[in-house]
N, C-alpha and C positions, 0 to 999 in steps of 0.2 A: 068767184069765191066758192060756189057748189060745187065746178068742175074740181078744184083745188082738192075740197075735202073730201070729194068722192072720190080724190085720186090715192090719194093719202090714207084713207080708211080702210083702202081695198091694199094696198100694201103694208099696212099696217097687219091687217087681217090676214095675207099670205105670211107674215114672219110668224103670227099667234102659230097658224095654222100645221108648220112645217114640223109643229110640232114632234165617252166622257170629257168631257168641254173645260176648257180654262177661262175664257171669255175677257175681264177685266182681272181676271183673282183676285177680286178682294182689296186690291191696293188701288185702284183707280178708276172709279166707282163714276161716271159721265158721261153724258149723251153732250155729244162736240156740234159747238153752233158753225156755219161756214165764214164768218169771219176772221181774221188774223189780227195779229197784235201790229201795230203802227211802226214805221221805222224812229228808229232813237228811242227807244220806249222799250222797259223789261217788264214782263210779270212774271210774278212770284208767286205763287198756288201752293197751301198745305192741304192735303188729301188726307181726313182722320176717317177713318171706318171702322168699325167694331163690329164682332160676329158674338152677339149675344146668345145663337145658337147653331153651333155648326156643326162640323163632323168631329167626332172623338177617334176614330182610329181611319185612318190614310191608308194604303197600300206603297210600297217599297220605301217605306222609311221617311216618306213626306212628313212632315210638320202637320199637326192636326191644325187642325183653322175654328174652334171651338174656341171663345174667347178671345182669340187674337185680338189685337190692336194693331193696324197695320195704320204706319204714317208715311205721305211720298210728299216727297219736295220736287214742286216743279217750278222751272226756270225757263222761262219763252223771250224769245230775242226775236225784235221784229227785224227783217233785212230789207225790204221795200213796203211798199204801198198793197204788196199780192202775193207776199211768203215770210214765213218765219220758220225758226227755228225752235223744239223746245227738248229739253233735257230734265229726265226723270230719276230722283235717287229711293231709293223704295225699300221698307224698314219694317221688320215686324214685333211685335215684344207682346210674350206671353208665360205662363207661371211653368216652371220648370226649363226654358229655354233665353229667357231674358230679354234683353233688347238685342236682336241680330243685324245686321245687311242684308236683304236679301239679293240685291240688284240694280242695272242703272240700265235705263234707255235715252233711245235718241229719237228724235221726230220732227225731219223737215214736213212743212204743209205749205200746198200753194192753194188759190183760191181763183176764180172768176173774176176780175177785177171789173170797177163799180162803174166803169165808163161802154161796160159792153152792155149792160142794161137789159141784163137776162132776167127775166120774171119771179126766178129766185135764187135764191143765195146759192152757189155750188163751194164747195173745196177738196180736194185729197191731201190726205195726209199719209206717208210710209215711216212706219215705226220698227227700229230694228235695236235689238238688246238684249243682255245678259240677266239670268237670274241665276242662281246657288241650287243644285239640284236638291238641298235638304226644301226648299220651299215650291221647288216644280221641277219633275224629271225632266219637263225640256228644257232645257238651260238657253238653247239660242233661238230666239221667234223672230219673226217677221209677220207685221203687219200691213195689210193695203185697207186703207178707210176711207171709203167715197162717204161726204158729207153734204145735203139735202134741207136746205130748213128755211122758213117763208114764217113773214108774221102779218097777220089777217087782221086788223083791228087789235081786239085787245088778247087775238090769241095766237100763240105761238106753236109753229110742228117743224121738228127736226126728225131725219132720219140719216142713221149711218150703218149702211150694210157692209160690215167689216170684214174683209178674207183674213184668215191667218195662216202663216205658210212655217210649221218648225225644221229648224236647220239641224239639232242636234238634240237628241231623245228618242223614248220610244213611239212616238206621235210622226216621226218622220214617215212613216210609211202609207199615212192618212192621207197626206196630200194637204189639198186646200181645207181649212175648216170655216166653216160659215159661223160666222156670230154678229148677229145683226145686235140695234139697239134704236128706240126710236122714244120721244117727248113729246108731251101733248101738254100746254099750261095753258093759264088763263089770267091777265093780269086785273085781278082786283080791287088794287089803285094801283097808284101812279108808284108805291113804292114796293108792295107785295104781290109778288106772282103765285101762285100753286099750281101742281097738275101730278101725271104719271109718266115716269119714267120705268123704259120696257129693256131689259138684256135679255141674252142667251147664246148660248152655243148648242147649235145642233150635230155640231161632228163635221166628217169630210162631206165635201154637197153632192159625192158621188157616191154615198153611202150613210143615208142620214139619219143618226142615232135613233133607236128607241126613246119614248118617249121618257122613259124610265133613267136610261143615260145622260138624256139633256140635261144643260144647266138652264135654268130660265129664272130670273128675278124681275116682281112689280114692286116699285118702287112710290109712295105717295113723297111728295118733295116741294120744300120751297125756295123758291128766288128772292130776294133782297136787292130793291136796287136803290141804295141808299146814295150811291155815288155813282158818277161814269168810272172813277179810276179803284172802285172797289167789285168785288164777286163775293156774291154770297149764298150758299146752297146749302139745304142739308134736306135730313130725308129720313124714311126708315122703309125697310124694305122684307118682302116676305119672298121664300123660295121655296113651291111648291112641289118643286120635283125632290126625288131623292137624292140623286146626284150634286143636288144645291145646297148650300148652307141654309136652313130653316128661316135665321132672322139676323138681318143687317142694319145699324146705323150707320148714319153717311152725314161728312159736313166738308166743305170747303170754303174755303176763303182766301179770296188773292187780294193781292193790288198791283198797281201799273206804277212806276215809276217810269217817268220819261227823262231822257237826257241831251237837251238841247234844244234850240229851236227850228221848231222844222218847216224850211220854206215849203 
């Protein structure tokens, strides 16, 4: 268990360290554990975030993120035992622009399956999708998300050091962008977890932003585990850089509906 947290601490501490980034934007606000959803079994995830203080004027016509409500509907289909599938629809509604669309992705993920009896949980996930240039100049991204997470007794650490790769925008020319993210909790009883949830983007990893540039958000946040077939999270979040919106609420809430019986 030392080895574990001394390993974790010290990568946790190179992400602080490496101190203009799009990261999650605001619509999908999660540090992703390496588990998958079960075959025959959907989840359904509302993502509500709110930027109770963010930026009031954008460059090239963006949508200010000042207030926003951004809402995302997610839909995850398990396909076996060691992949799924999930499907992102992504909405934002604010005073002088209303409720819009912003966007829809796609995100198969496999995982380490539980018979190789790896010491921790692994998975990747690639996420490929559209957004509305009024809500992000890059309209088409691509994500690569190695996903890292171990639970120690009553504490839990996730890490996912996320690439992002844009197909179409002015960000094309960047290359890779690095945006890690990584959770630290601790579960308190048997029904309430807490801890801190870490984002950022630092830019292309061949060229890494000023600190000034980054987006970085710390997140205090709690887990709910009222049920195995319920999620429940929410949080509030402060972004110290300038490049970050100043202050976020975050809530999620899924459930699992299963269909069938599964030998």
């Amino acid at each position: 268990m030392k080895r574990f947290l001394s390993a974790f601490a010290l990568l946790l501490f190179a992400c602080l360290a490496a101190s203009t980034a799009h990261a999650q934007g605001n619509y999908e606000i999660q540090v992703y554990g390496s588990d998958t959803v079960p075959p025959r079994t959907t989840m359904v995830e509302l993502h509500s975030n709110y930027t109770a203080e963010g930026h009031l004027q954008t460059p090239g016509g963006v949508a200010a993120t000042n207030h926003a409500e951004h809402e995302t509907l997610e839909i995850t289909q398990g396909i076996n035992k060691w992949s799924e599938v999930g499907f992102y629809v992504f909405t934002s509604e604010q005073s002088g622009l209303g409720a819009q669309w912003v966007g829809d992705h796609i995100r198969p993920r496999v995982r380490v399956p539980d018979q190789w009896h790896w010491p921790v949980g692994v998975s990747l996930s690639m996420e490929v999708g559209y957004q509305r240039a009024k809500f992000s100049p890059d309209t088409w991204t691509w994500e690569i998300r190695p996903i890292v997470d171990k639970q120690v007794g009553k504490w839990y650490f996730a890490v996912n050091p996320a690439l992002e790769r844009t197909w179409h925008g002015p960000d094309v020319n960047l290359g890779i962008d690095f945006s890690p993210a990584a959770k630290v909790s601790y579960n308190f009883t048997k029904v309430v977890a807490s801890g801190i949830e870490y984002y950022a983007d630092y830019g292309s990893i061949t060229n890494i932003a000023s600190l000034h540039n980054q987006q970085q958000q710390i997140f205090s946040a709690f887990d709910l585990n009222v049920s195995p077939k319920w999620e429940i999270n929410f949080g509030a979040g402060i972004g110290p850089t300038a490049a970050t919106d100043h202050w976020i609420v975050k809530g999620i809430i899924g459930h699992y509906f299963s269909w069938g019986h599964l030998r």
